[in-house]
C-alpha positions in Angstrom: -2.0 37.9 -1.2 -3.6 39.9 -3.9 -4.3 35.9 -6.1 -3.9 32.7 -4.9 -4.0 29.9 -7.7 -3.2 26.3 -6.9 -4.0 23.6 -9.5 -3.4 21.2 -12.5 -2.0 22.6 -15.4 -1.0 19.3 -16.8 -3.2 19.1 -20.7 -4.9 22.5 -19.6 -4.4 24.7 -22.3 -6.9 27.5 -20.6 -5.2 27.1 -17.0 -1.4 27.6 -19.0 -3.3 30.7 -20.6 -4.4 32.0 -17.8 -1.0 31.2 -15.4 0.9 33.3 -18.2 -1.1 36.0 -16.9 -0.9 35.8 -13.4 2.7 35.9 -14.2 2.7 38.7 -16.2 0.8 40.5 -12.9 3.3 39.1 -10.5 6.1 40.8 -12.7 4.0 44.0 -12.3 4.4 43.8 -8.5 1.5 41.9 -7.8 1.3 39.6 -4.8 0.5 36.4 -6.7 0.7 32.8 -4.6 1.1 29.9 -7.4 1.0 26.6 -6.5 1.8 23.9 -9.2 2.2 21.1 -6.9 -0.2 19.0 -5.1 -1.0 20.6 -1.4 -2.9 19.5 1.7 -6.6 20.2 1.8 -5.9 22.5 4.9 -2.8 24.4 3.4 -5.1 25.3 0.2 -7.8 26.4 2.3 -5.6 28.7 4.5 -3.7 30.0 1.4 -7.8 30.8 -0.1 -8.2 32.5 2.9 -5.3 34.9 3.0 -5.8 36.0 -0.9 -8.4 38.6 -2.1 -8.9 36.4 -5.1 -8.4 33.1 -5.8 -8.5 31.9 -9.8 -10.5 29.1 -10.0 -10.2 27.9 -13.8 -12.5 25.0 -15.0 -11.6 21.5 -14.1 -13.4 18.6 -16.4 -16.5 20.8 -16.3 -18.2 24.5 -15.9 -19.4 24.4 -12.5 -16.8 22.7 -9.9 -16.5 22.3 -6.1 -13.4 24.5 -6.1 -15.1 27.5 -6.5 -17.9 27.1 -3.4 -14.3 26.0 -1.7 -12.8 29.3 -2.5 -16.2 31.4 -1.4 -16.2 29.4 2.2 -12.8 30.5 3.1 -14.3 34.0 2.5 -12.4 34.9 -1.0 -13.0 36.0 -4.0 -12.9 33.7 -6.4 -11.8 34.0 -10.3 -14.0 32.4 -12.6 -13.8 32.2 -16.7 -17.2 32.9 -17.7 -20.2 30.3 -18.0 -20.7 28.3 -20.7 -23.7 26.4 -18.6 -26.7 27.7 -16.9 -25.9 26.6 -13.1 -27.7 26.2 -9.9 -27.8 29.5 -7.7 -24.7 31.0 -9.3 -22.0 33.1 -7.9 -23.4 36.8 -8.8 -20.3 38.8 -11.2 -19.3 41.9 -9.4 -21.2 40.8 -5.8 -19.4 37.2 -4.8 -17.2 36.3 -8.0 -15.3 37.7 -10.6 -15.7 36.3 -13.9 -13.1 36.5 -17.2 -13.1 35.2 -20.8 -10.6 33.0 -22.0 -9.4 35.2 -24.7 -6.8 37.3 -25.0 -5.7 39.3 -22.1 -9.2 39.4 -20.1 -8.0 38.0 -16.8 -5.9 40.4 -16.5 -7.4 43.1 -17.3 -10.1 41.8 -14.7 -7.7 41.3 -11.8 -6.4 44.8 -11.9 -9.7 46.1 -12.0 -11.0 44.2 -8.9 -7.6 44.9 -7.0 -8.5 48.3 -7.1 -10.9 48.5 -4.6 -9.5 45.5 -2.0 -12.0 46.9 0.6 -14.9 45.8 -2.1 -12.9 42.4 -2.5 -13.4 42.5 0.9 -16.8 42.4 0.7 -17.5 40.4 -1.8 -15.5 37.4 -0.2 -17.6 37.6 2.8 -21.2 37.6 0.1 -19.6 34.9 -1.7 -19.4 33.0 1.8 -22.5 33.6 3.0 -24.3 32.5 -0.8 -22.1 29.4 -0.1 -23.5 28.9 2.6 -27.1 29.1 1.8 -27.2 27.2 -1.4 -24.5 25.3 -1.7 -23.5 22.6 1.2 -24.2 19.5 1.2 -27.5 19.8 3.3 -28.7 23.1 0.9 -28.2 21.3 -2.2 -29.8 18.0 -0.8 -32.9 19.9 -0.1 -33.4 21.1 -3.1 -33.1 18.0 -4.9 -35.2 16.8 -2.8 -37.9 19.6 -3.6 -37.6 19.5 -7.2 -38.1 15.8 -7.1 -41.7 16.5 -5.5 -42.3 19.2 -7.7 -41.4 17.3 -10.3 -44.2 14.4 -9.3 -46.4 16.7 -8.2 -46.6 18.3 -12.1 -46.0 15.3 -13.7 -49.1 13.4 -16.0 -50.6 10.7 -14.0 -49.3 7.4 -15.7 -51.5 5.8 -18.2 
């Protein structure tokens, strides 16, 4: 599958944006997977795994679990560009791919990247292994718990 998407679009304006596009790519003879209902955790994970990219569109917020989800299954995924400075991000171009919401950018984007599927490739297997490193549970414990004491360690003695 060339993009996987699976998701909400109920109230999303952005996601109905964004699956007009993926449309307008499946009519061009891409292999697009859509998904519009609810699926099992392990059907999602196995369709993530068979895409090159999967478009991960915000959910409530900027930063969401989907897209680590999408990078451990060793895909691509398909980001609309930061509004928020995050924790150890996703690198554009080396583990993620990212878009603006306007006009006809995720397109344009998609094609782009589907041009070199060996690079996709790649990149699924970086965004993994950054998954990995900074973002499970245990990784993201630890460095709470190391900017805590960092935090103390700084901090004015109390008056």
């Amino acid at each position: 599958t060339d993009v996987f998407f699976a998701g909400d679009l109920q109230n999303r304006p952005n996601r109905l944006a964004g699956l007009k596009q993926l449309e307008k790519l499946k009519a061009e003879g891409y292999a697009i997977d859509i998904v519009r209902d609810k699926i099992p955790r392990e059907e999602f994970l196995r369709r993530c795994a068979q895409a090159y990219i999967v478009w991960s569109p915000e959910g409530y917020g900027g930063d969401c679990f989907r897209h680590y989800e999408v990078a451990l299954a060793g895909s691509v995924p398909l980001m609309q560009n930061p509004s928020i400075q995050r924790y150890a991000p996703l690198r554009d171009g080396e583990q993620a791919i990212y878009y603006y919401v306007e006009g006809d950018h995720l397109v344009h984007s998609v094609r782009r990247a589907l041009q070199n599927r060996d690079l996709l490739a790649s990149m699924g297997q970086a965004a993994r292994q950054h998954v990995l490193k900074w973002h499970t549970h245990e990784a993201l414990s630890r460095y709470v718990i190391e900017e805590t004491r960092r935090t103390l360690a700084t901090a004015a003695p109390p008056r």
